[in-house]
N, CA, C and O atoms as a DFTB+ gen file, in Angstrom:
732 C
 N C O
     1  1      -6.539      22.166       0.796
     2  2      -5.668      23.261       0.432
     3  2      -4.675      22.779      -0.620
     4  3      -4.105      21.706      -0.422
     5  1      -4.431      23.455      -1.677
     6  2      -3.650      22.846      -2.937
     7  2      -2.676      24.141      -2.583
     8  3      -2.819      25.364      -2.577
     9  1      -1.233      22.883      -2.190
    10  2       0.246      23.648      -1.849
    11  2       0.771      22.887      -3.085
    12  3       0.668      21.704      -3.409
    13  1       1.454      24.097      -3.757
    14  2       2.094      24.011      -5.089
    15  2       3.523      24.009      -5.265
    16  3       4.181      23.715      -6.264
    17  1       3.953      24.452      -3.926
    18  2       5.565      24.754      -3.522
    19  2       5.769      25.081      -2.420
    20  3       4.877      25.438      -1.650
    21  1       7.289      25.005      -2.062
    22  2       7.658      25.176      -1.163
    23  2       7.299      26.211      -0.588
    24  3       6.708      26.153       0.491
    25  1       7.565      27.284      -1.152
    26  2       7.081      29.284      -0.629
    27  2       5.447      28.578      -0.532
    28  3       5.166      28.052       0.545
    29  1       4.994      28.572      -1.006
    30  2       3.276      28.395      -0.708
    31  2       2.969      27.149       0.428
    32  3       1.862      26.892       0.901
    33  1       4.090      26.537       0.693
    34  2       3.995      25.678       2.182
    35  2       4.195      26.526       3.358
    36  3       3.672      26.801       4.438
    37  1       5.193      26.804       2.635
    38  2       6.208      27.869       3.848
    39  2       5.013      28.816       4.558
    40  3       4.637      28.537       5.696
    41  1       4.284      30.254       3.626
    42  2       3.157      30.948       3.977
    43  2       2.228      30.120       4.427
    44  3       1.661      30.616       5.401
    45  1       1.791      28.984       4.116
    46  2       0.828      28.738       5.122
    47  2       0.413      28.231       6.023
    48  3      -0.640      28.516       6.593
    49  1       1.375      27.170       6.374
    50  2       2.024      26.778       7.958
    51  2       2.253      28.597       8.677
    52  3       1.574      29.099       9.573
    53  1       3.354      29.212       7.959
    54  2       3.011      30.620       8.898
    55  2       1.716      31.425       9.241
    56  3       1.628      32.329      10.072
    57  1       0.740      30.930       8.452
    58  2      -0.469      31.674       8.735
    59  2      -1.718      30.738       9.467
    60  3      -2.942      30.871       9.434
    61  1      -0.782      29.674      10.178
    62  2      -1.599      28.824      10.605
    63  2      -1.962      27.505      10.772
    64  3      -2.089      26.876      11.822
    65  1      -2.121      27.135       9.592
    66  2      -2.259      26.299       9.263
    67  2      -1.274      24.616       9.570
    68  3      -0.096      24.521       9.225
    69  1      -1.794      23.821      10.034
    70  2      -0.886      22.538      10.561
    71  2      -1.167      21.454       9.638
    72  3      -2.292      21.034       9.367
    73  1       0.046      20.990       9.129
    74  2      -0.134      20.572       7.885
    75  2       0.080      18.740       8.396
    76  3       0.734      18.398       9.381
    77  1      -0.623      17.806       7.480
    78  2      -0.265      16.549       8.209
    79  2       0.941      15.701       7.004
    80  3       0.527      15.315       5.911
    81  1       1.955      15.573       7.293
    82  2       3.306      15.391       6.394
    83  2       3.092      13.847       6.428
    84  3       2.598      13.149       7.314
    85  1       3.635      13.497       5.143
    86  2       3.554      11.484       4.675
    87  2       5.040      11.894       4.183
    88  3       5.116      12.802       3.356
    89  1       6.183      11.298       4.628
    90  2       7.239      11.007       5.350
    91  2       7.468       9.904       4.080
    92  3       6.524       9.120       3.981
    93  1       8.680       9.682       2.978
    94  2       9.064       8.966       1.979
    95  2       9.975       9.152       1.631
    96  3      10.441      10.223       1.241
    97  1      10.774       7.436       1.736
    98  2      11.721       7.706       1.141
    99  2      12.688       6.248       0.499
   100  3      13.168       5.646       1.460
   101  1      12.917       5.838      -0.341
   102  2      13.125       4.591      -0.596
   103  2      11.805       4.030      -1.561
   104  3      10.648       4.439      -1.659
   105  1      12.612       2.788      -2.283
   106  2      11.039       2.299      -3.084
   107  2      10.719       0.656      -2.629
   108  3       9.773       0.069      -3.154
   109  1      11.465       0.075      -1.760
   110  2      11.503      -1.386      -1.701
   111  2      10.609      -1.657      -0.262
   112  3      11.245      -1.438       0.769
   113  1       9.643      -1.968      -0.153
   114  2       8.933      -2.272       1.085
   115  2       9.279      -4.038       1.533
   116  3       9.532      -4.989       0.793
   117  1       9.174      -3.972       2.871
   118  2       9.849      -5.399       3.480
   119  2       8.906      -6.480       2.995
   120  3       9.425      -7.596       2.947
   121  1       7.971      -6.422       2.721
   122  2       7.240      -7.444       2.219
   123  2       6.308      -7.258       1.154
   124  3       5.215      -7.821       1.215
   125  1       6.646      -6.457       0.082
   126  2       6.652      -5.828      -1.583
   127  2       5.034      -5.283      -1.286
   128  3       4.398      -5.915      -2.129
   129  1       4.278      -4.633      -0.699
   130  2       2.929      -4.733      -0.866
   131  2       3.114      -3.018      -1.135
   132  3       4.141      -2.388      -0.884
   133  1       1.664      -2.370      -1.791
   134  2       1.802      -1.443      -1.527
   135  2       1.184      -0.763      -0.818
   136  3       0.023      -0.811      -0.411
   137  1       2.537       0.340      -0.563
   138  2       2.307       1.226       0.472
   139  2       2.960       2.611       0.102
   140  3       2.932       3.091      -1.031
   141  1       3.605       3.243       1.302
   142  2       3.772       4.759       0.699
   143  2       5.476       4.905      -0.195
   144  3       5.923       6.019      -0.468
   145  1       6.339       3.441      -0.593
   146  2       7.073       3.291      -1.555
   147  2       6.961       3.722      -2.505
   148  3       7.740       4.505      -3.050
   149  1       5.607       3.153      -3.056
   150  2       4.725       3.658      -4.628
   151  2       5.284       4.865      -5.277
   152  3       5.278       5.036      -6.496
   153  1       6.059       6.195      -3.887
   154  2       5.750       7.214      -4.403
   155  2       7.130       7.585      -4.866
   156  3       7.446       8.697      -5.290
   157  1       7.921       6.543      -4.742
   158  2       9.142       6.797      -5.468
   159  2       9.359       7.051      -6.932
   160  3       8.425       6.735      -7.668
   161  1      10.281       7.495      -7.402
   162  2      10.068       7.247      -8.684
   163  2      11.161       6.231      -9.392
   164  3      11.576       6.313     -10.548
   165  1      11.504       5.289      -8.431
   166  2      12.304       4.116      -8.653
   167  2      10.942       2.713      -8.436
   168  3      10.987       1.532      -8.780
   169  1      10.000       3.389      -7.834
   170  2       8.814       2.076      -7.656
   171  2       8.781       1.517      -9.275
   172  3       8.797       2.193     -10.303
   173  1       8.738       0.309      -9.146
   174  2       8.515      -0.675     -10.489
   175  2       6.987      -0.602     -11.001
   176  3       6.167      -1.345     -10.461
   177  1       6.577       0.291     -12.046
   178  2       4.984       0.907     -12.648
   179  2       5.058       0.913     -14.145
   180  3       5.445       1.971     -14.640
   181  1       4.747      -0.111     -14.994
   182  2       5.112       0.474     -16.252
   183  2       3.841       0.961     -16.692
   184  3       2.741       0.440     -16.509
   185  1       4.191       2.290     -17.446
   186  2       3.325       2.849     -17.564
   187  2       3.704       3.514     -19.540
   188  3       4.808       3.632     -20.071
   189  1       2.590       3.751     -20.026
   190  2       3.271       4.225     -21.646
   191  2       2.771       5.857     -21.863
   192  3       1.723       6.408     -21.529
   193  1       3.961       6.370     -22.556
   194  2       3.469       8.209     -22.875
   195  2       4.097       8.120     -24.185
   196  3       5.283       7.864     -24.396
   197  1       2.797       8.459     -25.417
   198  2       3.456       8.800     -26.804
   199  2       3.487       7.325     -27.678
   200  3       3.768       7.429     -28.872
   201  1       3.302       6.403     -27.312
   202  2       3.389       4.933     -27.561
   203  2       4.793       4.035     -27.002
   204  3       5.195       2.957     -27.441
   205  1       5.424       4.938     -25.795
   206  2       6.472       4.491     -25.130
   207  2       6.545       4.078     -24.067
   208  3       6.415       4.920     -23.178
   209  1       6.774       2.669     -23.654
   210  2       6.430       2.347     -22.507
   211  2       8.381       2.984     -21.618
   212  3       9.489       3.110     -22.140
   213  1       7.928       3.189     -20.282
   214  2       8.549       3.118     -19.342
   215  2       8.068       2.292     -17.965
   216  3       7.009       2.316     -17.338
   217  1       9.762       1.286     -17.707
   218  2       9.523       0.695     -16.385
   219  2       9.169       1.326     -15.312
   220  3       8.568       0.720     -14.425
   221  1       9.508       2.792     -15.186
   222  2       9.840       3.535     -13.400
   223  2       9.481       5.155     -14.089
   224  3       9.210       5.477     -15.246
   225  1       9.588       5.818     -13.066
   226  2       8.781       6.951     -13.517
   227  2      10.622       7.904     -14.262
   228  3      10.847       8.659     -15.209
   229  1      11.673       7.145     -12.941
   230  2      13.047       7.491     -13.036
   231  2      13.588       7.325     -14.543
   232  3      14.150       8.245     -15.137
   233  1      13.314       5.802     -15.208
   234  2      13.127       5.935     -16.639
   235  2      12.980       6.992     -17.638
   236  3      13.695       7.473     -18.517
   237  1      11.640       7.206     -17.132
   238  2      11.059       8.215     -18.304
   239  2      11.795       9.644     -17.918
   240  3      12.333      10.284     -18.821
   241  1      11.807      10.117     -16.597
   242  2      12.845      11.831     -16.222
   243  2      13.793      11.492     -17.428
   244  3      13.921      12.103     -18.489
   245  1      14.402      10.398     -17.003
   246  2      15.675      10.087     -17.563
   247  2      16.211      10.527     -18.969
   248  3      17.040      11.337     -19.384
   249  1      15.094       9.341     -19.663
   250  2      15.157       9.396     -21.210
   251  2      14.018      11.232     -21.822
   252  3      13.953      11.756     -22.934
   253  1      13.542      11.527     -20.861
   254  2      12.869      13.398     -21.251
   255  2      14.465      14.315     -21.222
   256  3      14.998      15.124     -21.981
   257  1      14.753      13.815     -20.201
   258  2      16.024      14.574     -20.330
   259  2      16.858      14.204     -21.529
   260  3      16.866      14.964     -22.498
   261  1      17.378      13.382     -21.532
   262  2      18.161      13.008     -22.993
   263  2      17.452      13.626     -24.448
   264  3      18.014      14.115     -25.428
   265  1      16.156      13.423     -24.208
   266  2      15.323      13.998     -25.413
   267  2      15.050      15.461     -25.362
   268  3      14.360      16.039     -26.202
   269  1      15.666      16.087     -24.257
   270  2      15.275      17.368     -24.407
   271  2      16.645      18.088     -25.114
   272  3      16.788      19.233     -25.543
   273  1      17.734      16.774     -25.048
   274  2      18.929      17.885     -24.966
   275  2      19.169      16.717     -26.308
   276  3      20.211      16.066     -26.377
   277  1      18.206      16.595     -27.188
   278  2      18.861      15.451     -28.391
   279  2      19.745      14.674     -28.523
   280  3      20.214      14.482     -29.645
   281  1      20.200      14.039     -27.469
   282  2      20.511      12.747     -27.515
   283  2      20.190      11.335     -27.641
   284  3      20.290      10.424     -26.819
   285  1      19.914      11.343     -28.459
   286  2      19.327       9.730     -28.682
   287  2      19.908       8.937     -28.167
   288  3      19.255       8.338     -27.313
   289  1      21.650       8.392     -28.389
   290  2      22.099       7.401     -28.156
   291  2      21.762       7.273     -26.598
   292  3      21.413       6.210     -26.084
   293  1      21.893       8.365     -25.971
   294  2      21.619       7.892     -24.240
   295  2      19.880       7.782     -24.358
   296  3      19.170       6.858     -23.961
   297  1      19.657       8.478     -24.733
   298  2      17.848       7.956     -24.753
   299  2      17.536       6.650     -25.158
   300  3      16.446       6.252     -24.747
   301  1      18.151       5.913     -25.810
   302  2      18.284       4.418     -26.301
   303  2      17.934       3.259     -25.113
   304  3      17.070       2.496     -24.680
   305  1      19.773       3.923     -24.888
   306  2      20.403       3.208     -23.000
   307  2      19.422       3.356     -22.570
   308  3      18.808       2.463     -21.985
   309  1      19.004       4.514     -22.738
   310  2      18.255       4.890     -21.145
   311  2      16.954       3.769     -21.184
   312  3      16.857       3.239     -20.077
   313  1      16.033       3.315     -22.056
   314  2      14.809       2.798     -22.349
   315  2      15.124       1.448     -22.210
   316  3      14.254       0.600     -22.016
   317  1      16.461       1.162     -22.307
   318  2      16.990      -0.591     -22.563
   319  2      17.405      -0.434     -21.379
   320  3      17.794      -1.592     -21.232
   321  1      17.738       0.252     -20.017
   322  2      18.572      -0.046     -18.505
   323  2      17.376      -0.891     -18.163
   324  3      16.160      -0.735     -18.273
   325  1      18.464      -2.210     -17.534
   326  2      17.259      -3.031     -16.640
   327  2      16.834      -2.184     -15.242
   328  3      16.148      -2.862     -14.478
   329  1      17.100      -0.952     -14.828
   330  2      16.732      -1.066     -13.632
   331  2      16.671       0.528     -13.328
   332  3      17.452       1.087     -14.098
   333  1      16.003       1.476     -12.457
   334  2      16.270       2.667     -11.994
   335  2      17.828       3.032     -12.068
   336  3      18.383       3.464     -13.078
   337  1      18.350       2.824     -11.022
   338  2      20.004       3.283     -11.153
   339  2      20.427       3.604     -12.345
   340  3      20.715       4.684     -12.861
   341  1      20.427       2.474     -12.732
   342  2      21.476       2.180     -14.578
   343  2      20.581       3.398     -14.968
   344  3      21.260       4.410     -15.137
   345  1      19.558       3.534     -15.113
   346  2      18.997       4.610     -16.327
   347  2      19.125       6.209     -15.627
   348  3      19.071       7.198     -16.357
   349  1      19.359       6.364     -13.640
   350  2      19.874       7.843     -13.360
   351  2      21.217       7.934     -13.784
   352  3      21.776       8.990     -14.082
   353  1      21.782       6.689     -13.809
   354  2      23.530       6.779     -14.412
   355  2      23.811       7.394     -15.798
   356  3      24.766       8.016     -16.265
   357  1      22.599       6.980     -16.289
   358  2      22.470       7.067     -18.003
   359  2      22.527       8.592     -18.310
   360  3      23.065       9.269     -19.186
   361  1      21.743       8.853     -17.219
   362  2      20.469      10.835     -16.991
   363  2      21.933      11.047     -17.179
   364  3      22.284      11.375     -18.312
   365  1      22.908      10.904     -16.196
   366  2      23.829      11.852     -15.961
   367  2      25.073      11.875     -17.353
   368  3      25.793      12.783     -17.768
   369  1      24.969      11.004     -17.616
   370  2      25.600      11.168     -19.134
   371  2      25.135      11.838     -20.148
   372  3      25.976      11.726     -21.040
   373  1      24.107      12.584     -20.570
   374  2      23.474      13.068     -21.208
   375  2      24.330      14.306     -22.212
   376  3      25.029      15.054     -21.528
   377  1      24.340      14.501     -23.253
   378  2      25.892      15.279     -24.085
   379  2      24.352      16.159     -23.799
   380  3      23.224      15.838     -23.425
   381  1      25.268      17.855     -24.348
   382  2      24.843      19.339     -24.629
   383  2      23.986      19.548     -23.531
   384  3      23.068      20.333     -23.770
   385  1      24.030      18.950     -22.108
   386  2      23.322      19.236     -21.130
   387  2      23.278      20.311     -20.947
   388  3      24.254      20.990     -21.265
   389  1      22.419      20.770     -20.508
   390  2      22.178      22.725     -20.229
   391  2      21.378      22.919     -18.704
   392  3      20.153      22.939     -18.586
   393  1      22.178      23.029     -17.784
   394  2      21.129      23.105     -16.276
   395  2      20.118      24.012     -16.379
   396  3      19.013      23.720     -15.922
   397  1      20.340      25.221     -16.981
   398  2      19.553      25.708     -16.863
   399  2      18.242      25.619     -17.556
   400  3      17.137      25.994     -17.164
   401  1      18.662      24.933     -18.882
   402  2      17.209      24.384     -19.657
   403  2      16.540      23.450     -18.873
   404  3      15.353      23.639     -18.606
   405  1      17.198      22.361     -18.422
   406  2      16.695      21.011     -17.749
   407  2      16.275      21.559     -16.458
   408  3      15.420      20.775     -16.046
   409  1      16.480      22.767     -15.369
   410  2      16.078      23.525     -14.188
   411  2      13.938      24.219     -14.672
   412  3      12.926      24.263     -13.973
   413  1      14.175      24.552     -15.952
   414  2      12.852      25.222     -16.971
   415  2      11.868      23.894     -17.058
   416  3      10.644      24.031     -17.073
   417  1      12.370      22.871     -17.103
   418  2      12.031      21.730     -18.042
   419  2      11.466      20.918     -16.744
   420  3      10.240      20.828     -16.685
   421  1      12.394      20.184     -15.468
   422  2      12.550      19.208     -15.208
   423  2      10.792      18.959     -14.103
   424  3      10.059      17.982     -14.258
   425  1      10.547      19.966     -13.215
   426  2       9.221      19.798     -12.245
   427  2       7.948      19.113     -13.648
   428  3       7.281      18.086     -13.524
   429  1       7.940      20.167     -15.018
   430  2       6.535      19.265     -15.837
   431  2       7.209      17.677     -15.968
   432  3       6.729      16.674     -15.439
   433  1       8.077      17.715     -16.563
   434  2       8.559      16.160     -17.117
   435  2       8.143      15.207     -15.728
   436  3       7.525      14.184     -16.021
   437  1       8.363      15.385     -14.509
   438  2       8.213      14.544     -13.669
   439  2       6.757      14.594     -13.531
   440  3       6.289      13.489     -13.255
   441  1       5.736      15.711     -13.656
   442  2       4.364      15.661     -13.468
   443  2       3.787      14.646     -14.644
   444  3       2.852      13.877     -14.864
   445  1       4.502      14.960     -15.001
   446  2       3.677      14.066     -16.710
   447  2       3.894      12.696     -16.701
   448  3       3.099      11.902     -17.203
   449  1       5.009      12.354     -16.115
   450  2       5.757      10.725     -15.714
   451  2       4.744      10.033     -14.928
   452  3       4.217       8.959     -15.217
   453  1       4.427      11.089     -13.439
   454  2       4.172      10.533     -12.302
   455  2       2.093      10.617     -12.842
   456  3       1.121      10.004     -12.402
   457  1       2.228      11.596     -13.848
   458  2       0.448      11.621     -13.835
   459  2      -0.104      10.057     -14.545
   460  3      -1.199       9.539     -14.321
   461  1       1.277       9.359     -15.679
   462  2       1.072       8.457     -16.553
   463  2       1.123       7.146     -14.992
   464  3       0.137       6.462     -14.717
   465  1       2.095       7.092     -14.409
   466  2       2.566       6.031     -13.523
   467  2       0.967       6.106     -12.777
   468  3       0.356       5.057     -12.980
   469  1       0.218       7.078     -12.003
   470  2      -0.761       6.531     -10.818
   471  2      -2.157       6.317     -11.834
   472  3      -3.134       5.608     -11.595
   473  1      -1.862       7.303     -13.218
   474  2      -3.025       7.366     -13.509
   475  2      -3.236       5.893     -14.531
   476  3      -4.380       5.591     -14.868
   477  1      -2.144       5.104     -14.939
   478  2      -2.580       3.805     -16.219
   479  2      -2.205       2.822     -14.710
   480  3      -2.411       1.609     -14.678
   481  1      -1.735       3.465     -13.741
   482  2      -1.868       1.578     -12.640
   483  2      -2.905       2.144     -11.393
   484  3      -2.576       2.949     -10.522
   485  1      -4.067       1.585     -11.530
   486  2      -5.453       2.079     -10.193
   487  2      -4.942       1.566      -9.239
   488  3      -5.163       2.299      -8.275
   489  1      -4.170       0.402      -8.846
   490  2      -3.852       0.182      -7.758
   491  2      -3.239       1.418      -6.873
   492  3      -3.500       1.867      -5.757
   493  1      -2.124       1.817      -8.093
   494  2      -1.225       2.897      -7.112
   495  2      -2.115       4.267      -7.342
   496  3      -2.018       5.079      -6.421
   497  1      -2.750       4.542      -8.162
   498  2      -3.591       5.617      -8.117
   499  2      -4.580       5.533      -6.946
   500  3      -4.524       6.485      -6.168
   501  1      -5.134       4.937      -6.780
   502  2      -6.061       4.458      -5.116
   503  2      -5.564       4.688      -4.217
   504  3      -6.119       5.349      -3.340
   505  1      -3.931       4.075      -4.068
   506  2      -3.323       4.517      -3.104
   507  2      -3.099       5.732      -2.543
   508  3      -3.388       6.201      -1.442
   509  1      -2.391       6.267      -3.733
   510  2      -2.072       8.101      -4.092
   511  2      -3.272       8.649      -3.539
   512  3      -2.951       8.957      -2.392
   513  1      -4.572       8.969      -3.725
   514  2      -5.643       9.149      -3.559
   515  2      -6.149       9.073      -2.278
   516  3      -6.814       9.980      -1.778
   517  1      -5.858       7.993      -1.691
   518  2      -5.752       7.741      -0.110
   519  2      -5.377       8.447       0.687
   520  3      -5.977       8.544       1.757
   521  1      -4.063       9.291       0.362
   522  2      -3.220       9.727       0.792
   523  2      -3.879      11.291       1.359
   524  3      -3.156      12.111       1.924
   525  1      -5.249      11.510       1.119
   526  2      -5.905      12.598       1.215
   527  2      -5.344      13.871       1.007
   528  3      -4.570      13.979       0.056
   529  1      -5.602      14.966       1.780
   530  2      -4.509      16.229       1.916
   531  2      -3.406      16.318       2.579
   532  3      -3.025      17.380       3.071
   533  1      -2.442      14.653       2.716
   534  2      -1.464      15.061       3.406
   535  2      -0.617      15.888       2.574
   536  3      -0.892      15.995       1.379
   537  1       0.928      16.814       3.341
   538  2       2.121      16.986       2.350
   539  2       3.120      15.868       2.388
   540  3       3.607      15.253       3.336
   541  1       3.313      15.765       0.917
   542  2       3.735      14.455       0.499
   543  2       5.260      14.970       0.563
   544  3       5.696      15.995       0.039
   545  1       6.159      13.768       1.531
   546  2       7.756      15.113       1.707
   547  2       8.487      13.078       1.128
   548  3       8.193      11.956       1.543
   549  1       9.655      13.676      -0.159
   550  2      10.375      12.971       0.108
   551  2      11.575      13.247       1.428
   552  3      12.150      14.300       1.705
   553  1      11.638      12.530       1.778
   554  2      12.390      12.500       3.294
   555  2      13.714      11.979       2.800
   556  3      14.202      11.246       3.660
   557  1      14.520      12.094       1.665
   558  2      15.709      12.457       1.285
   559  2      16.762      12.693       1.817
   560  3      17.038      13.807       1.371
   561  1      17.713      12.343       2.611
   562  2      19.008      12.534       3.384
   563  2      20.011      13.564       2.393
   564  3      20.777      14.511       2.568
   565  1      19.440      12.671       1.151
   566  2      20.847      13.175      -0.337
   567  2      20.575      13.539      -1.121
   568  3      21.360      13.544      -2.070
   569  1      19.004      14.204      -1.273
   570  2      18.781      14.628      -2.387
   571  2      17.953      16.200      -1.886
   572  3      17.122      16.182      -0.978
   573  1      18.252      17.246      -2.477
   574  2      17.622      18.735      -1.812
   575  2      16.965      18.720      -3.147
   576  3      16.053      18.101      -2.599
   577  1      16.727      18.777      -3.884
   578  2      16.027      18.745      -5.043
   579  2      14.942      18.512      -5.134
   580  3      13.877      19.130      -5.149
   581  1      15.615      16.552      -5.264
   582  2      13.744      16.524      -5.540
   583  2      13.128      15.956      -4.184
   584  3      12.048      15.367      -4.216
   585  1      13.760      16.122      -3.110
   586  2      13.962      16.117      -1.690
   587  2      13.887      17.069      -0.907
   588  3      13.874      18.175      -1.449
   589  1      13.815      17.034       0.534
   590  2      14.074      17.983       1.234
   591  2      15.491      18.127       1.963
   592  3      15.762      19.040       2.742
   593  1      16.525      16.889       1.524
   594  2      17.567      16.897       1.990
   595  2      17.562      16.466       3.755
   596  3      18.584      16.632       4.420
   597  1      16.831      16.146       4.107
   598  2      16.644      15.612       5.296
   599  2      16.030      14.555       5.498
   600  3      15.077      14.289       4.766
   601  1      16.453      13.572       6.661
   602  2      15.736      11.723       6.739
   603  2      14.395      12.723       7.613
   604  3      14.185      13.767       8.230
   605  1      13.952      11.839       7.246
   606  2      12.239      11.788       8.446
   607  2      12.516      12.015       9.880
   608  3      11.846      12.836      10.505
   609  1      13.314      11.443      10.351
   610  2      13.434      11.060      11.637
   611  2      14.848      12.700      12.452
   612  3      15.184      13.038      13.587
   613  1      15.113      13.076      11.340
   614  2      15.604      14.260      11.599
   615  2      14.769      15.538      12.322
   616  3      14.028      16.278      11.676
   617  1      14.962      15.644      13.460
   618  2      13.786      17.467      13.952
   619  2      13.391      18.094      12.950
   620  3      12.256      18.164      12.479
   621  1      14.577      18.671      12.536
   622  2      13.983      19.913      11.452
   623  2      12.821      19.350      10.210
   624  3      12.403      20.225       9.453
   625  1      12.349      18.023      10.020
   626  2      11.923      17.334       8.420
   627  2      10.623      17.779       8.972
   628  3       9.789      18.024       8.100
   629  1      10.243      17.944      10.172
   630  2       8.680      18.571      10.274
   631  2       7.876      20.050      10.039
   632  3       6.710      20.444      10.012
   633  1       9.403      20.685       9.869
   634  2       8.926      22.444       9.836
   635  2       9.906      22.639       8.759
   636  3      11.128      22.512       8.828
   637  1       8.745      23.160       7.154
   638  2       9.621      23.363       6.284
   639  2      10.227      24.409       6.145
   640  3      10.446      24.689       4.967
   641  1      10.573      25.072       6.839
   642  2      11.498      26.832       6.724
   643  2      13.016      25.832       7.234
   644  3      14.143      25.964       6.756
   645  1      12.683      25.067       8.084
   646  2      14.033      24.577       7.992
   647  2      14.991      23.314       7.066
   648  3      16.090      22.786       7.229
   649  1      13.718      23.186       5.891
   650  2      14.147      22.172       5.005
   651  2      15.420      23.229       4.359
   652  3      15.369      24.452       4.227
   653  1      16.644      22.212       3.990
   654  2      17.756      22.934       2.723
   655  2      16.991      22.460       1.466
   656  3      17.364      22.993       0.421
   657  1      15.886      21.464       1.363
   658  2      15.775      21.241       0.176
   659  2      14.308      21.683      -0.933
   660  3      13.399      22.349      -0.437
   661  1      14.265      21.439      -1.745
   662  2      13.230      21.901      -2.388
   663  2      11.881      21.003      -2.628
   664  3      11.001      21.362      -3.410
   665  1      11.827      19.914      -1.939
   666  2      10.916      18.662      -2.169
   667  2      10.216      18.517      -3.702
   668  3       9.083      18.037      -3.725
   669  1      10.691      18.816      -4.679
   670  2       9.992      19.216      -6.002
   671  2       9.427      17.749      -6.101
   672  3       9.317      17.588      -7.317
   673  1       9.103      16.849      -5.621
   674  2       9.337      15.098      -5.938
   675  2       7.688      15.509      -5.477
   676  3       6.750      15.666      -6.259
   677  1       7.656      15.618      -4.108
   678  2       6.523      15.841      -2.911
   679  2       5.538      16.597      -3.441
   680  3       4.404      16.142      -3.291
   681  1       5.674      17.885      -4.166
   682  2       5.054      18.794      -4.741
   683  2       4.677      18.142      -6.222
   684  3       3.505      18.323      -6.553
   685  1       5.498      17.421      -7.143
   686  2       4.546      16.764      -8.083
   687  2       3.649      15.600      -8.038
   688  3       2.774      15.393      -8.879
   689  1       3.921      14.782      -6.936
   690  2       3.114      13.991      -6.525
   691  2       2.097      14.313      -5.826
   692  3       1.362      13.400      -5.451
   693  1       1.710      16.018      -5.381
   694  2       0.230      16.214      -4.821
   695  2      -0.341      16.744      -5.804
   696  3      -1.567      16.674      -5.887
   697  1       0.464      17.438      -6.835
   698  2      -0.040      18.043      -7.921
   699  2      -0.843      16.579      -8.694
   700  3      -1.965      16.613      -9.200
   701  1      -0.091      15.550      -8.631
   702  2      -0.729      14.424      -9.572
   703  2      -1.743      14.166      -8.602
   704  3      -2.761      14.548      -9.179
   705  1      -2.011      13.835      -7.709
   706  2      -3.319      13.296      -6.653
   707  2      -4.386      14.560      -6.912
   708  3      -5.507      14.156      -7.222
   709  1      -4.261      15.872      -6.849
   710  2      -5.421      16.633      -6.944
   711  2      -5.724      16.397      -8.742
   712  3      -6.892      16.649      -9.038
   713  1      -4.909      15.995      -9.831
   714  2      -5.524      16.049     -11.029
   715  2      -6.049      14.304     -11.137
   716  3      -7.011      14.042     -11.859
   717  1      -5.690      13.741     -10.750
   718  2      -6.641      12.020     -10.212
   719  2      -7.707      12.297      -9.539
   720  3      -8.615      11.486      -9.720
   721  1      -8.046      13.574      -8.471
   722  2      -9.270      14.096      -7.592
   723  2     -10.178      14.465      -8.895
   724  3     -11.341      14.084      -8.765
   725  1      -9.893      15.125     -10.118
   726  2     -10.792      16.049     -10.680
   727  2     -10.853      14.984     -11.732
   728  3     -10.415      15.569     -12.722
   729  1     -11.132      13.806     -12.076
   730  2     -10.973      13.111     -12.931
   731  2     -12.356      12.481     -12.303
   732  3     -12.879      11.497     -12.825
């Protein structure tokens, strides 16, 4: 079953359907191997779009955003941060920001990040792939976005009518596994 969003989770758990949830959140695993970390977009994947390499998938959101709203100088930063953080620190500096453009913009930019990240490293693409028809939930405490705003281990993170958040993270990462399926 290809769930595209939240409303299209929502209807079909109500019509039945029992969905099997992969629970994520964090990118650092206790003994670096991979596993369901990968699906962060702070996991360390360099991957290149356009002849540009990016370290993390967080990178590239980062510097799309800066480039959507013509900023170079933070698009610069953003490509030179040694690390995830430094370059969401960067995101948030971004001049002539427009939410509502970057709200239009932001679910493709992460599909296109996350399709470059599983699809140029097979390791993590295998993985992804593995992952069969589960729903892929970031399990997010702090993020409703690209989260569901809830830890895993919270009641409500199993029945999404009671998520506050929008898992948009979860939803581009199944969107990228069914276009790795048709490949």
């Amino acid at each position: 079953m290809q769930i595209d969003g939240i409303d299209a989770l929502k209807s079909a758990i109500s019509s039945g359907w029992v969905p099997e949830f992969l629970f994520f959140w964090g990118h650092t695993p206790s003994d670096q191997r991979i596993d369901k970390h990968v699906l962060s977009q702070w996991w360390p994947a360099t991957f290149v779009i356009d002849g540009r390499a990016y370290a993390t998938a967080e990178h590239y959101m980062m510097a799309q955003k800066a480039e959507l709203f013509g900023d170079r100088d933070t698009l610069d930063a953003i490509l030179a941060a040694p690390g995830p953080s430094q370059a969401k620190k960067l995101g948030r500096l971004v001049k002539n920001y427009d939410d509502k453009r970057w709200v239009a913009h932001r679910f493709d930019v992460v599909l296109r990040g996350n399709l470059a990240k599983f699809g140029q490293n097979p390791e993590l693409g295998d993985w992804l792939l593995a992952t069969g028809d589960s729903v892929i939930v970031e399990a997010s405490p702090v993020d409703s976005i690209w989260g569901i705003g809830l830890a895993a281990d919270d009641k409500r993170a199993g029945d999404p009518h009671y998520w506050p958040g929008l898992n948009l993270l979860g939803f581009a990462l199944m969107k990228t596994r069914q276009s790795l399926r048709s490949k």
